[in-house]
N, C-alpha and C positions, 0 to 999 in steps of 0.2 A: 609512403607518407608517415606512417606511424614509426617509422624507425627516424624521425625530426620529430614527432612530438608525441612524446610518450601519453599523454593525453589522453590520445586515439589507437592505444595500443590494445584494451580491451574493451568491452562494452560499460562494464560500473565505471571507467573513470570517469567521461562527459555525464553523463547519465544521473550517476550522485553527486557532481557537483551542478549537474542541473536541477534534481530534486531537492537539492537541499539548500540552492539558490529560491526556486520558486516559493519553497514550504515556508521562507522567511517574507518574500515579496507579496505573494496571494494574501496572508493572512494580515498583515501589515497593512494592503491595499482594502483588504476585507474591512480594517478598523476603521481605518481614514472615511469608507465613502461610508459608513454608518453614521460617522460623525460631521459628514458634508464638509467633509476635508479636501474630497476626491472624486472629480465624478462618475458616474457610473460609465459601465464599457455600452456597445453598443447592441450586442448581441452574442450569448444571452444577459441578462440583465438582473438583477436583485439580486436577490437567494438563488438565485436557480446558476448567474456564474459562480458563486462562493462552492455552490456543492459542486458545480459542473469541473474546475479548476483545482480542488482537492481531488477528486476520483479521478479526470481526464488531464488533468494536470500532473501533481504531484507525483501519485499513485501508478501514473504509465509509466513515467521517468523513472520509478525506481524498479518498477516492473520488467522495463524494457533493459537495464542497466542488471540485473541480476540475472535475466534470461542468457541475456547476450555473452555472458561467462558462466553459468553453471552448465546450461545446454552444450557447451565447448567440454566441459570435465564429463557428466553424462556419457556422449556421444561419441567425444574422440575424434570428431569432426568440427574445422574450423568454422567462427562465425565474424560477423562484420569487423573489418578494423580498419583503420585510413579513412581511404575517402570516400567508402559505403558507410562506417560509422558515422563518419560528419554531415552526411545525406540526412541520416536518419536521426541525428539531435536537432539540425537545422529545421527540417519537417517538424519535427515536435516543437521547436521554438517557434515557427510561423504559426500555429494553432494556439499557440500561446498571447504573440502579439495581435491576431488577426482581429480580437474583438474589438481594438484600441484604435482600427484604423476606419477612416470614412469608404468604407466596402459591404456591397449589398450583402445582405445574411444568408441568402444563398452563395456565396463565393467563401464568406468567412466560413459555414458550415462544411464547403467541399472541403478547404485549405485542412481543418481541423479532424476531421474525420478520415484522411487520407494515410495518418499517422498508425492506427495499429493497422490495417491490410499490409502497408509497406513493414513492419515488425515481421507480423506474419511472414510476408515473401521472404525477408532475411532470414528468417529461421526454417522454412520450410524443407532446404534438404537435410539438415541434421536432424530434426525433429523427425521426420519422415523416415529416413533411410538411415534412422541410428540403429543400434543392438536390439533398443527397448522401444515395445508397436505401444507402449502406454504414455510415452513423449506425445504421443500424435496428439493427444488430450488438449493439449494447448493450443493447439492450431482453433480446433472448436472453441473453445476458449476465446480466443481474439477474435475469432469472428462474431461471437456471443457479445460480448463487449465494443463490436463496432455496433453492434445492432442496439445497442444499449443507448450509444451516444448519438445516433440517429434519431432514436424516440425523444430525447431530450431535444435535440434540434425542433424535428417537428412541432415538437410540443411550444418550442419559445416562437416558431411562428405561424403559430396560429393554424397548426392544421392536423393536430391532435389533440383534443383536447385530452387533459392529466399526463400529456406524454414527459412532460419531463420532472413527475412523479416518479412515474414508471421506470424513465430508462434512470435516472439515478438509483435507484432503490437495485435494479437489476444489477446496473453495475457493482452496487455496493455489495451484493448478496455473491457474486461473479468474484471479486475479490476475496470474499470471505473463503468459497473456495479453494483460491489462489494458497493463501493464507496454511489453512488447513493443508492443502497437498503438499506446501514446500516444507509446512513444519514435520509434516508424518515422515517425511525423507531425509530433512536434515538434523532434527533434534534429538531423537536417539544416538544420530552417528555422535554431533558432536556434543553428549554428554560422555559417552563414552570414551570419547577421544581427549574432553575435555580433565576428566578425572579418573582417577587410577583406579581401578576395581570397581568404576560401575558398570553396572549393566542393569538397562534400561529394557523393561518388556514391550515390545510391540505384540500385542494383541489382535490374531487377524478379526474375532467377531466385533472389534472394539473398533477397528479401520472399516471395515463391511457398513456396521451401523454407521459411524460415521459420514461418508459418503453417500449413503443410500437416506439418510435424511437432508444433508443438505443440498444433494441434489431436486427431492421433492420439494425443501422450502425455495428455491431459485424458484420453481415454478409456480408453486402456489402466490409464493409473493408478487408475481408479474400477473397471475389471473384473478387472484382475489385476496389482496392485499389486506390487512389487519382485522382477516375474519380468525374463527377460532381454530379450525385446522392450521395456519399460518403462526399464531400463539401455541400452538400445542406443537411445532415442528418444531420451532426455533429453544423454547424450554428443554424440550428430549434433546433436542443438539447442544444445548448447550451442558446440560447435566450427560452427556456423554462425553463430550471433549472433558469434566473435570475426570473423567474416568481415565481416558486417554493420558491426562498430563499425572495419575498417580500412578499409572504405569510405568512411565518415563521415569518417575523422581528420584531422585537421592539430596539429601538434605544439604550436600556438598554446593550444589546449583545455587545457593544462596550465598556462597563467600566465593562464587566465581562471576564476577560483573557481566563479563561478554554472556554467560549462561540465565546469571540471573536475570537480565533486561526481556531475553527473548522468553523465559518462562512467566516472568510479570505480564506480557504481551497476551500471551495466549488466556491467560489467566481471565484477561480484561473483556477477551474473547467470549471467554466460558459465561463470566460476568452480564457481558453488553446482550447477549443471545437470550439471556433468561430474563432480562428486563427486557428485552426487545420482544419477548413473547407477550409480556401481561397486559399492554391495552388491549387486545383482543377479547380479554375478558373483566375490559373497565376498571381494570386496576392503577393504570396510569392513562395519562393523556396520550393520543397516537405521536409516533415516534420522539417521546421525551428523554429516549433513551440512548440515544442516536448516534451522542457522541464519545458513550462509553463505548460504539465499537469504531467511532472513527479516529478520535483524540487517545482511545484507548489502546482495542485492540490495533489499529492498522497503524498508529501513529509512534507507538511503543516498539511494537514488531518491526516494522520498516526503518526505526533509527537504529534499533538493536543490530539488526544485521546490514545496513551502511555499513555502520563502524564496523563491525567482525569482517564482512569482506573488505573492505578499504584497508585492516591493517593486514589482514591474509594475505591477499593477491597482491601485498605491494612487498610483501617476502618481511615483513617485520613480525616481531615476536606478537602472539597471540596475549597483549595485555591491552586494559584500557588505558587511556591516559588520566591525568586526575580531572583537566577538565571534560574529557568525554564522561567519566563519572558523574559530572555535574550535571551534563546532558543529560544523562538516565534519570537522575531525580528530576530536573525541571520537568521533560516528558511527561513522567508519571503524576508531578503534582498538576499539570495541563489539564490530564486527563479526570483526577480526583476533582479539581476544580470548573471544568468545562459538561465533564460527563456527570458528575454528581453534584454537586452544586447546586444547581437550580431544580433536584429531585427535592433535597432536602431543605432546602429554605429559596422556592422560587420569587420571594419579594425581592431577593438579592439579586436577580437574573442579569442586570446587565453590569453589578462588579466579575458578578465570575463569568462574565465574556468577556472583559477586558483582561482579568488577572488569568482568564486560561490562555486566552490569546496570548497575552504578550510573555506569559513560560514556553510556550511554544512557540513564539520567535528565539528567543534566549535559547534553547535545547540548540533549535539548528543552526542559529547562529555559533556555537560555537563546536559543533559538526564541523561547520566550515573553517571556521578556525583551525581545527588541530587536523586535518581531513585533509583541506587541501591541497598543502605542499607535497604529500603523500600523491596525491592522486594527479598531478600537475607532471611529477619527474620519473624518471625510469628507478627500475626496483635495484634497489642497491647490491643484490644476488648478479646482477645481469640477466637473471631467465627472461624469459619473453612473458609480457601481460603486463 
């Protein structure tokens, strides 16, 4: 199947141009039913689809489209293509439209939730029975994150209460993870690779601490959510990752685009982490900081490396374009205006949800633009992917 439509030939092709379909749709549809443009879906509902549909939405899409081809280079063993790929974007679109249709919230919730175990099962024997037994990480990982979007469920009907506090907040912390793990694997390689005579230290007590705090803030933040232990995690993590990215550095990272976006990313990371610690100790309002790690960190990170794998895997030179450049600034001003904005002057609150919003349609709108004739045709090498 995937040798008619190049499409389906690896897992980022459907995948980012599903995520970067949606990232334009969700937040557009986000604006309208604010402004009773649009009406609401049926379940979940309010706030709680806006966050549910950026994490279980966007965030799987690009998740699951980055697995499904690095896990392949990893591994050495094949992953979905054809027509187990189109199984598995189609699954993610049904969770997508489910909320929109006249269907009990128990059906919509099965329909939606069926999406990462089926991930899971796709990736399970390479993950499993690859070289490295530290792949297997992910399998918990997606099961962590079904369990995530269950509480949220629950929670929208009524039979948890705070559950879909919880399971957003989980997920989101479960992502941060993500985040963390692929950056510790891949940002060294590619500064190195990226520029002539760097080298970039990875630090084992600097990865040790790393993971051994944000694994305690996952939990702390699912049992006791913006106490002070939970502010005192997330500040040490995040003043350890600036540790981590000056290990990495070379000042080169700043006049290389595809390097600079993913180093801006983490950066926002390091940023969102230590403002995400201080309500804990009354210094801001509980989660006002929220979307310097989502508009920031994940939303910066996740275009950055779209576009680096989109123009990699499709065999074209490692450059950006001018207007994917444009993309990198809209992103970032998204984020200065979505995540910061309303810290520094909250009277403004709802121009900078409209001005962050609608830079972050623009970013990925023109992802898509320049992206996806790329990701639509076979690679002009001929190799396979």
């Amino acid at each position: 199947m995937s040798i008619f439509l190049p499409v389906l030939a690896l897992g980022f092709r459907p995948f980012f141009l599903a995520a970067g379909t949606w990232a334009v749709l969700t937040v557009a549809l986000w604006l309208a039913m604010l402004h009773g443009l649009w009406p609401w879906p049926n379940h979940p509902t309010g706030i709680a689809w806006h966050a549910y549909e950026m994490l279980f939405g966007y965030l799987t899409a690009v998740m699951a489209g980055f697995l499904l081809t690095a896990v392949r280079n990893w591994t050495g063993m094949p992953t979905a293509t054809g027509a187990q790929l189109a199984a598995l974007v189609g699954l993610w679109l049904a969770g997508r439209l489910a909320p929109w249709l006249d269907w009990p919230a128990w059906l919509i919730t099965g329909v939606d939730l069926a999406f990462l175990p089926a991930l899971a099962l796709a990736l399970r024997r390479p993950l499993w029975h690859g070289p490295n037994p530290v792949n297997r990480f992910f399998l918990g990982l997606l099961t962590a994150m079904t369990l995530a979007g269950a509480l949220v469920h629950l929670g929208a009907l009524g039979l948890l209460a705070g559950g879909e506090t919880r399971g957003h907040r989980l997920m989101l912390d479960l992502m941060l993870v993500v985040l963390l793990l692929v950056s510790g694997r891949v940002m060294p390689f590619f500064i190195e690779r990226g520029i002539q005579g760097a080298q970039p230290r990875v630090r084992p007590w600097i990865e040790r601490l790393t993971f051994g705090l944000a694994g305690a803030l996952v939990v702390v933040d699912l049992v006791a959510p913006l106490t002070w232990p939970a502010g005192i995690l997330a500040i040490a993590l995040g003043l350890t990752l600036l540790l981590r990215l000056i290990s990495w550095h070379d000042r080169r990272v700043w006049t290389t685009p595809m390097l600079t976006v993913l180093y801006a990313g983490l950066l926002w990371l390091a940023l969102g982490l230590i403002l995400d610690g201080l309500p804990a100790f009354g210094l801001l309002a509980p989660r006002a900081a929220m979307h310097t790690l989502t508009v920031g960190a994940i939303g910066v990170v996740t275009l950055g490396m779209m576009a680096r794998v989109a123009v990699g895997h499709t065999g074209r030179p490692m450059q950006a374009a001018p207007l994917t450049l444009l993309a990198f600034v809209l992103i970032n001003l998204a984020a200065l205006l979505r995540g910061l904005g309303p810290l520094l002057l909250p009277a403004g609150y709802q121009v900078w949800l409209m001005a962050g919003g609608l830079c972050w349609i623009a970013a990925f709108a023109l992802f898509l633009w320049v992206h996806t004739p790329l990701l639509l045709t076979a690679r002009p090498d001929g190799r396979p992917g």
